[in-house]
C-alpha positions in Angstrom: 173.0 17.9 76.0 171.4 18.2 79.4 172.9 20.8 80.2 172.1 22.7 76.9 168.7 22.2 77.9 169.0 23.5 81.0 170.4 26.2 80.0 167.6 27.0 77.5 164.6 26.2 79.7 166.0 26.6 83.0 167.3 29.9 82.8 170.8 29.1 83.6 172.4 31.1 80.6 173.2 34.6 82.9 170.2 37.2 81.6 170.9 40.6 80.1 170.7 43.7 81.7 167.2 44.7 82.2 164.8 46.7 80.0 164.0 50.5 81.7 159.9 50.4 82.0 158.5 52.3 78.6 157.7 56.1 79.3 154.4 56.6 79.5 152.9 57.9 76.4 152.4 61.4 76.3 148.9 62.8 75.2 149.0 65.3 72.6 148.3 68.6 73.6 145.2 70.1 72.0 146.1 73.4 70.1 144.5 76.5 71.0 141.3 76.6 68.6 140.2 73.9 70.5 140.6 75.5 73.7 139.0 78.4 72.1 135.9 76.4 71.5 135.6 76.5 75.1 135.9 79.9 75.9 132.8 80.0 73.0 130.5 78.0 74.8 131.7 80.1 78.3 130.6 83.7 76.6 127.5 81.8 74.9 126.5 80.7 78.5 127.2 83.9 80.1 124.0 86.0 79.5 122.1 82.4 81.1 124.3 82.7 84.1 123.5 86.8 84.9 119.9 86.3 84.5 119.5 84.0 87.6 122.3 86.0 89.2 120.4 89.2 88.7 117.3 87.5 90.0 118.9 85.8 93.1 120.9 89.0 94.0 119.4 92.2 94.4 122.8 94.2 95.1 124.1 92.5 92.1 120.5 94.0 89.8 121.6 97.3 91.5 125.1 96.9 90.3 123.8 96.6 87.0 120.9 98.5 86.1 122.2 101.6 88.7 117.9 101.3 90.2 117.1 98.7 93.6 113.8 97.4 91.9 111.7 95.3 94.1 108.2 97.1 93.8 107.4 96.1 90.3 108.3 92.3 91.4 106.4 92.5 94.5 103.1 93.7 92.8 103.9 91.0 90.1 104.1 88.8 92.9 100.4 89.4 94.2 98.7 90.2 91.0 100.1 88.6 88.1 102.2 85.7 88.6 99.6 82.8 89.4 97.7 84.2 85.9 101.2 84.0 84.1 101.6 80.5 85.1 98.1 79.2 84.5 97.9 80.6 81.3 101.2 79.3 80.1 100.5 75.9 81.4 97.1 75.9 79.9 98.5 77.2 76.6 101.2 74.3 76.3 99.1 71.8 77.5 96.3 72.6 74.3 99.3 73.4 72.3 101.0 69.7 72.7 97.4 67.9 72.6 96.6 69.6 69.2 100.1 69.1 67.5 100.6 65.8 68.9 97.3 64.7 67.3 97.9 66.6 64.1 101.5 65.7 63.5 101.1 61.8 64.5 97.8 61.3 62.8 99.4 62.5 59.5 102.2 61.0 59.6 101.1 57.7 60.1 98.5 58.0 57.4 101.4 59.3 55.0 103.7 56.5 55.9 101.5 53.3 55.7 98.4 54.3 53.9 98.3 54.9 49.9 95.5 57.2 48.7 94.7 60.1 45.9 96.9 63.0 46.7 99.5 61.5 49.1 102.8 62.1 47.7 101.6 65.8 47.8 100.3 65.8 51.3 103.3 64.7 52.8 105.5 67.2 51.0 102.3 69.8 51.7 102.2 68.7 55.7 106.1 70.6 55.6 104.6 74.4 54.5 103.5 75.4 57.7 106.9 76.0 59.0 107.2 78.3 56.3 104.9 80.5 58.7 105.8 82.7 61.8 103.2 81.8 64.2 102.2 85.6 65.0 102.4 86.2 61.0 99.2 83.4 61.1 97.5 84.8 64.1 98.0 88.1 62.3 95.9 86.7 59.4 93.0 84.9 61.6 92.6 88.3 63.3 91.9 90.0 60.4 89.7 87.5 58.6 87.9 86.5 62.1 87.3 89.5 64.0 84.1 91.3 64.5 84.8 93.5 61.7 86.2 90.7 59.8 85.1 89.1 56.1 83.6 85.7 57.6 81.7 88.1 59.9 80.4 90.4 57.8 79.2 87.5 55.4 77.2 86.3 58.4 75.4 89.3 59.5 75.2 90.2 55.7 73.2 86.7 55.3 71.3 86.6 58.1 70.0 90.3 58.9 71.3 89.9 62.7 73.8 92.5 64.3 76.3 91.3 66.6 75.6 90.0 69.8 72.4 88.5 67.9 74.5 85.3 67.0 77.3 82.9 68.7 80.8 83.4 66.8 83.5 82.0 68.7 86.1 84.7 69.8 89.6 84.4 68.2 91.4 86.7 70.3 91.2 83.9 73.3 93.4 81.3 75.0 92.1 78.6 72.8 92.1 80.8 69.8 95.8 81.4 70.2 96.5 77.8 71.2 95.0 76.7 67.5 97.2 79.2 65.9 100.2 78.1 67.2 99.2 74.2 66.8 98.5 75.2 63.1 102.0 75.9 62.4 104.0 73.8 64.8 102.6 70.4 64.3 105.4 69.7 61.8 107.8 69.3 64.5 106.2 66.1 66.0 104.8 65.4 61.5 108.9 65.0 60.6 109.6 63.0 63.8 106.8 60.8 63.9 107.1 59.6 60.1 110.8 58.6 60.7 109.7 56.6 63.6 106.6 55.0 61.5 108.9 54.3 58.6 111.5 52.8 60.8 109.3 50.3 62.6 108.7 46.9 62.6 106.8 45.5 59.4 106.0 42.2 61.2 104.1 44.0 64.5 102.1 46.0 62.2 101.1 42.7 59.8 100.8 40.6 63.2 98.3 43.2 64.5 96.6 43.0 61.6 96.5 39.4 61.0 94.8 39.4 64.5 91.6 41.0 63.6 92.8 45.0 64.2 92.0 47.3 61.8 94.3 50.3 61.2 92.4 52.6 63.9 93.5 50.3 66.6 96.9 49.2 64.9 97.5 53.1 65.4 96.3 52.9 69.0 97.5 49.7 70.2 101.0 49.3 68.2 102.4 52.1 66.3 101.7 54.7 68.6 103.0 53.2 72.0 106.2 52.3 69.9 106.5 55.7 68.9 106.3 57.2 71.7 109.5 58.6 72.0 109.4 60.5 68.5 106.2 62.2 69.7 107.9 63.1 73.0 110.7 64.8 71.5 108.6 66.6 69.1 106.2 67.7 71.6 109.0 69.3 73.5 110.0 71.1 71.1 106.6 72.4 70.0 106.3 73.2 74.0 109.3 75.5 74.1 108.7 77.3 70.8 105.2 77.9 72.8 106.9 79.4 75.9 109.1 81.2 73.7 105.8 82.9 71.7 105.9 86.2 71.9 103.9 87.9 69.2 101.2 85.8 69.0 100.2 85.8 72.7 100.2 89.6 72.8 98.0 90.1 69.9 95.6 87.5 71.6 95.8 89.4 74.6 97.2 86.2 76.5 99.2 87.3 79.5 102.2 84.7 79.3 106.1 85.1 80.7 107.1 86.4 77.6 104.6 89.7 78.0 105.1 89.5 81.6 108.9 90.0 80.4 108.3 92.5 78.1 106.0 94.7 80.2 108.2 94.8 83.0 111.1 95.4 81.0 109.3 98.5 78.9 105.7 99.3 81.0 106.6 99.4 84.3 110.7 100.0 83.5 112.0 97.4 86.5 114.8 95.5 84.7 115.3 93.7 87.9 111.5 92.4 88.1 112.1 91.4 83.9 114.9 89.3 84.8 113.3 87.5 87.9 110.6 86.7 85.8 113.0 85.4 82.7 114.5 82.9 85.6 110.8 81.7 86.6 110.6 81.0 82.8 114.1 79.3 82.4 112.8 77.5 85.8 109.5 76.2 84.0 111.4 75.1 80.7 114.0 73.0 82.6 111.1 71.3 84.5 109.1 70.6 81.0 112.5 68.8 79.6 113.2 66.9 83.0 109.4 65.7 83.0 110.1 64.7 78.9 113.1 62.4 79.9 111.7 60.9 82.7 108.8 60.1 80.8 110.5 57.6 79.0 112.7 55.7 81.7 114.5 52.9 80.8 111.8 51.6 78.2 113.0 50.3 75.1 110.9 51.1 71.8 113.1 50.1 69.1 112.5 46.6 67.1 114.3 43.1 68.1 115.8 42.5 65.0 116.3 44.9 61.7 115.4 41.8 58.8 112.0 43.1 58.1 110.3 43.1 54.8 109.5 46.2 53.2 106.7 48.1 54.3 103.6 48.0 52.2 101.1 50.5 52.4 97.4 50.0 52.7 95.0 51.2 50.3 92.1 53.1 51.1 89.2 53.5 49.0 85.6 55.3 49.6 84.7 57.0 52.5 88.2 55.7 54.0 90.4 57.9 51.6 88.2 60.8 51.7 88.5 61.0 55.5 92.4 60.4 55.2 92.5 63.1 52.8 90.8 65.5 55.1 92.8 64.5 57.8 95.9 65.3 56.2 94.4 68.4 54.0 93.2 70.3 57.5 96.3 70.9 59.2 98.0 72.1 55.3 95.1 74.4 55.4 94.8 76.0 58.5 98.7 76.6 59.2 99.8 77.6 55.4 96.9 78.1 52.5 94.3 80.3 54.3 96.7 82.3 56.4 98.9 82.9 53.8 95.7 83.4 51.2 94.8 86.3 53.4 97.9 87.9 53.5 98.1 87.5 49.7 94.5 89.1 49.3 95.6 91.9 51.6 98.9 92.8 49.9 96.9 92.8 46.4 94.2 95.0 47.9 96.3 97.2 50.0 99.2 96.7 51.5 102.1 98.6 52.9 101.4 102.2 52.7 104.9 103.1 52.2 107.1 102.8 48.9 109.4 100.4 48.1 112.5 103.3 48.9 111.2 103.5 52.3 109.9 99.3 52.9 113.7 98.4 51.2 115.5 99.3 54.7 113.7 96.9 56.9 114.3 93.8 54.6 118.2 95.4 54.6 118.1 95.2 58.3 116.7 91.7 58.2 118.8 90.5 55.9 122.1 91.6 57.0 121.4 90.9 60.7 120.2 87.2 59.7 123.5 87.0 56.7 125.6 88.1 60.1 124.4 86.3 62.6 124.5 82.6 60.2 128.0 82.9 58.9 129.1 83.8 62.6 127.3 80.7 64.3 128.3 78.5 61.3 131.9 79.5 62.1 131.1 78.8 65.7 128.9 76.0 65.7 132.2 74.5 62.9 135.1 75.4 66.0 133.2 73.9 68.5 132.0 70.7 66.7 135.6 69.8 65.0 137.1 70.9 68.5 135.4 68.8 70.1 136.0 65.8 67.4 139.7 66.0 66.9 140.7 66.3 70.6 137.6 64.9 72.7 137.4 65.6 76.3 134.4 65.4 78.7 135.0 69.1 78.9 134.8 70.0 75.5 132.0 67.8 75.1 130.0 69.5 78.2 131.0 72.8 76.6 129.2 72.0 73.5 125.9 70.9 75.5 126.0 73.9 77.8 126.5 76.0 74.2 123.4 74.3 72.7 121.0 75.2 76.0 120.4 78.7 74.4 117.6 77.2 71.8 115.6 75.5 74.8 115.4 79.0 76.3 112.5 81.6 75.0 114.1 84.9 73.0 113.1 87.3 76.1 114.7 85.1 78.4 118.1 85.8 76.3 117.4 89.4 75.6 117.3 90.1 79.4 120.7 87.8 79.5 122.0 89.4 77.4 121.8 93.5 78.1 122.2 92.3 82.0 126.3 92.0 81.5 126.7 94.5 78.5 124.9 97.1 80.8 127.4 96.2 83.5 130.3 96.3 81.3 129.0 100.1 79.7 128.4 100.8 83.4 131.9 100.2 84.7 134.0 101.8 81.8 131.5 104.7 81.9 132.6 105.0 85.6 136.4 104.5 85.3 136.1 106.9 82.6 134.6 109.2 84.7 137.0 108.8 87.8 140.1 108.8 85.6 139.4 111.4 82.7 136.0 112.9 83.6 134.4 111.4 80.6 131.1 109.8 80.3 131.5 107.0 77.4 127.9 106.1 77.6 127.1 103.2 76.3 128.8 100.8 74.3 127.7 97.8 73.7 123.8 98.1 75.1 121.8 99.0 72.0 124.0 97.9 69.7 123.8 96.0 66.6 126.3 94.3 68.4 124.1 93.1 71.2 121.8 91.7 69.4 124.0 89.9 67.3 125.2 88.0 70.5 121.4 87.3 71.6 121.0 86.1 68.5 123.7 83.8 68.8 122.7 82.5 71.9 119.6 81.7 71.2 120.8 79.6 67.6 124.1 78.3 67.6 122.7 75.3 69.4 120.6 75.0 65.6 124.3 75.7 64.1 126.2 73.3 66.3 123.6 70.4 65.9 123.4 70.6 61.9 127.4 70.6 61.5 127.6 67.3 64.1 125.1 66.0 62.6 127.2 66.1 59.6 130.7 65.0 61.0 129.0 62.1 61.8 128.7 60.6 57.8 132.3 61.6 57.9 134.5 58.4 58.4 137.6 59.1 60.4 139.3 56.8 58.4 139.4 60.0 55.9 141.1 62.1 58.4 143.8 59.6 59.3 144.5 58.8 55.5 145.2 62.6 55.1 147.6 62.9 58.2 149.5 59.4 57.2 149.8 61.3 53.8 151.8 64.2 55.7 149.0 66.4 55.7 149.0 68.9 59.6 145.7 68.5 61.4 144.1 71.6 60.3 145.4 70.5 56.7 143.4 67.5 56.8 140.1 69.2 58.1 140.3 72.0 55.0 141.0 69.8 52.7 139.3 66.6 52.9 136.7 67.3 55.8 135.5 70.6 54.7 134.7 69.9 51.6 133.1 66.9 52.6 130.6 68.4 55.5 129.9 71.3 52.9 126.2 70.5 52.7 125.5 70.6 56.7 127.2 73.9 57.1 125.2 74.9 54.4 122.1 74.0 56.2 123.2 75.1 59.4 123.6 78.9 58.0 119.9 78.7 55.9 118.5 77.2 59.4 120.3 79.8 61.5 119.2 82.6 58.9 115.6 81.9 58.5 115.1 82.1 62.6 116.8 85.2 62.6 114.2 86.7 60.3 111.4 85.2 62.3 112.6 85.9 66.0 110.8 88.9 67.5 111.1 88.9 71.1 114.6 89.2 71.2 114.9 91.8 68.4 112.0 94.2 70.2 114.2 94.1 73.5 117.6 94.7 72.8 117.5 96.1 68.6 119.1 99.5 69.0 116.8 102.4 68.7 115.0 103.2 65.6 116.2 100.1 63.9 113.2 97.9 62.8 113.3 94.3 61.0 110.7 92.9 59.0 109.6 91.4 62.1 109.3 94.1 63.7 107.6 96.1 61.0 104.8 93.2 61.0 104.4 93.6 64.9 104.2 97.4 64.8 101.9 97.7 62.1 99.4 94.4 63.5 99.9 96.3 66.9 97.7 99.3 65.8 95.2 96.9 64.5 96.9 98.0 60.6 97.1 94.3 59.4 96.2 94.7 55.9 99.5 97.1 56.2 101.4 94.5 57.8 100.8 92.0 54.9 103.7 92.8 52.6 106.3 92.6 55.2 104.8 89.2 57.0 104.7 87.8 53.3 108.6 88.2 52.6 109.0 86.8 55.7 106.9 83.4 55.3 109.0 83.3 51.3 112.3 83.4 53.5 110.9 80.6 55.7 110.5 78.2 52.6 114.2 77.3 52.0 114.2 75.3 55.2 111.0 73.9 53.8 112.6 73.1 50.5 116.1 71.7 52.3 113.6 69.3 53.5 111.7 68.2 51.0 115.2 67.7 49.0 116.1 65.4 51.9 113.5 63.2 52.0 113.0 62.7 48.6 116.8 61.9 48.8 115.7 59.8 52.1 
């Protein structure tokens, strides 16, 4: 017995053979589409990558544009430069402090105060993105100008001429900054009321059970603990202003964007154009490195998520009437009177030309922006299921470096854009002419084509961020049921997760579609010749001072910016 129990505890029964060490498990290899995904974000980066090489090589600008350059960028260098920068930095800094005020002061009386009109106000607060921001300087022009209505009235009232009373001048610095606070305050309104609704009940009824009213609350609680929302939406609001084109011209504003365009057009240095698009990709870097160090390792979110129900306050008297105006104001300068004038101005004039001849630039419009949304959809779809069916820090990278294009102005990507399709039409043109004595031209420069791709650049990161956002209320468990089922990978994404993240590619095309109506810089710079948009029509006609002409194009363009507007509204009534 002993020796049974040796045997079984001691070991002394003789062992078997021994086991080979298990293979290493091999790691599926991803299939080509999601390599492809790559390759996407690679061309998507590209026309980023030749705009500082073109401005940090001057035998490379030579290559490209066949012309050294040099002179236009040295008399930019001592003239204009320092009054680029100061008015761009002046411009965003009155651009943030009026939408950061507008957007958080409405939002927090729409999401904790209850007063006559509210449910209306905080759908309302959505319109102005509805409207292009040189489509409502447009308007203000018009309606403010010396020869304006309002003007008229006044010297009509009063007997005086002109220079006989104070009027403040619209076509200013600040006059531009209100226009474009008017209609991008929404972007810090949406963020801001998530982050109002989401916070902690009990801070708010401990500030007040302390003696603060809701003016200090505000101040002292709900503001600091929101700071991040107003951040974010502040940066945004900040890049759209860099990215202004239209608006800033009309005001006769001298910003990078004109800088840009003048040098590109005026003064023909393609070289000097793309310098000054890398000072401007320089300058919107900075603002989004200053945004996240901003918030450093500071936590603003609550300690615990068991908090009762929010319940608003209700204002009566001269309490509701002042929240009313606060939230009416922004609603009425950014959508009702800009868009009233337009309205008045299309019924009393508008375009000259009939509808045979006005048809063509809505058909440019529309089948650019139809193009350019089911393109980035299919993209911004590859890169996101690539990326979620065989993740990889590359793939992931890939997808960020894709996205970068929507932090960067229109002009920036118009000059990044013609600066490698001039030196592809370059170097065929010239092996062409070596090998066959043929001049091709060019091919892609000028092209629908081209500007396509900028407008790709500058919106599949609006593309790629709807469809993730998406995936993400997708359970994997889904994906796996289909492949235990037999079901091939790309089976199991047609069939069950398609279907499934219908409604964000769906709002990733209307998204990518409406900006492609409203984008201007890029469309004036590369658009082939003698092709206008909409945009451009409204920017031609307000250019030679013809608003009232301008009023039925800028109008179909603020009724194609309200099905974003009504995606939203849909969602948070859902929400």
């Amino acid at each position: 017995m002993s020796g049974g129990l040796s045997g079984r505890l001691g070991g002394a029964e003789p062992a078997g053979p021994p086991r080979a060490p298990a293979a290493p498990r091999r790691r599926r290899a991803a299939p080509f589409w999601a390599w492809a995904a790559v390759l996407v974000a690679v061309l998507i980066t590209a026309p980023l990558a030749s705009v500082l090489l073109t401005a940090a090589t001057p035998v490379f600008s030579a290559a490209v544009f066949s012309t050294p350059g040099g002179q236009a960028w040295a008399h930019i260098l001592r003239t204009m430069l320092a009054e680029l920068l100061v008015n761009s930095v002046l411009l965003s800094v009155l651009v943030g402090v009026m939408a950061a005020c507008m957007g958080a002061i409405s939002a927090w009386l729409v999401s904790t105060c209850a007063f006559r009109g509210r449910g209306f106000l905080e759908v309302a607060l959505l319109l102005p993105m509805a409207m292009p921001a040189y489509v409502c300087g447009y308007a203000y022009v018009w309606l403010l100008d010396v020869a304006g209505p309002v003007q008229e009235a006044i010297r009509a009232a009063t007997g005086l001429r002109w220079g006989q009373y104070w009027f403040p001048e619209i076509r200013s610095l600040p006059g531009a900054a209100l226009m474009l606070a008017a209609v991008l305050y929404p972007y810090v309104y949406l963020l801001c009321r998530n982050a109002f609704l989401q916070q902690s009940v009990c801070l708010l009824e401990a500030s007040r059970t302390l003696g603060h009213g809701l003016p200090r609350t505000f101040l002292h609680v709900a503001l600091p603990m929101a700071r991040p929302a107003i951040a974010a939406g502040v940066a945004l609001v900040l890049m759209e202003v860099l990215a202004d084109f239209g608006t800033v011209q009309h005001f006769a504003v001298r910003t990078f964007t004109t800088g840009i365009y003048d040098a590109w057009f005026g003064q023909g240095d393609r070289p000097a154009a793309a310098q000054l698009a890398a000072c401007l990709m320089g300058v919107v870097a900075l603002l989004l490195l200053l945004e996240r160090l901003s918030r450093g390792g500071r936590r603003y979110h609550p300690t615990t998520t068991r908090n009762p129900p929010l319940r608003p306050v209700v204002l009566r008297g001269w309490k509701q009437a002042a929240a009313i105006i606060a939230c009416a104001t922004p609603v009425l300068l950014g959508f009702v009177i800009p868009g009233g004038t337009l309205l008045a101005l299309m019924l009393q004039s508008g375009d000259p030309l009939d509808a045979r001849r006005t048809l063509p630039f809505a058909l440019n419009s529309l089948t650019l922006a139809s193009v350019t949304a089911v393109i980035a959809v299919a993209l911004g779809a590859l890169l996101a299921w690539g990326n979620r069916l065989h993740p990889s820090r590359l793939r992931g990278a890939a997808n960020r470096l894709a996205s970068l294009g929507y932090a960067l102005p229109g002009s920036v990507i118009a000059v990044g854009t013609l600066v490698p399709f001039a030196l592809f039409d370059n170097a065929v043109d010239a092996w062409m002419r070596a090998r066959f004595g043929i001049s091709t031209g060019l091919l892609l420069s000028g092209t629908m084509a081209a500007l396509v791709f900028a407008y790709l650049v500058r919106f599949l990161g609006v593309a790629l961020a709807a469809v993730e956002s998406g995936l993400t209320r997708v359970k994997p468990s889904l994906f796996a049921a289909a492949r235990v089922l037999g079901r091939r990978p790309g089976q199991a994404v047609r069939e069950v997760e398609l279907p499934l993240a219908r409604g964000a590619l769906l709002t990733a095309g209307v998204l990518v579609f409406v900006d492609t109506m409203k984008e201007l810089p890029a469309t004036l710079i590369v658009r082939p010749f003698d092709f206008d948009t909409l945009a451009v029509r409204v920017h031609s006609l307000a250019s030679d001072e013809r608003l009232a002409e301008a009023s039925t194009s800028a109008l179909l363009i603020v009724v194609v910016g309200l099905l974003p507007v009504i995606a939203l509204v849909r969602g948070m009534r859902k929400g």
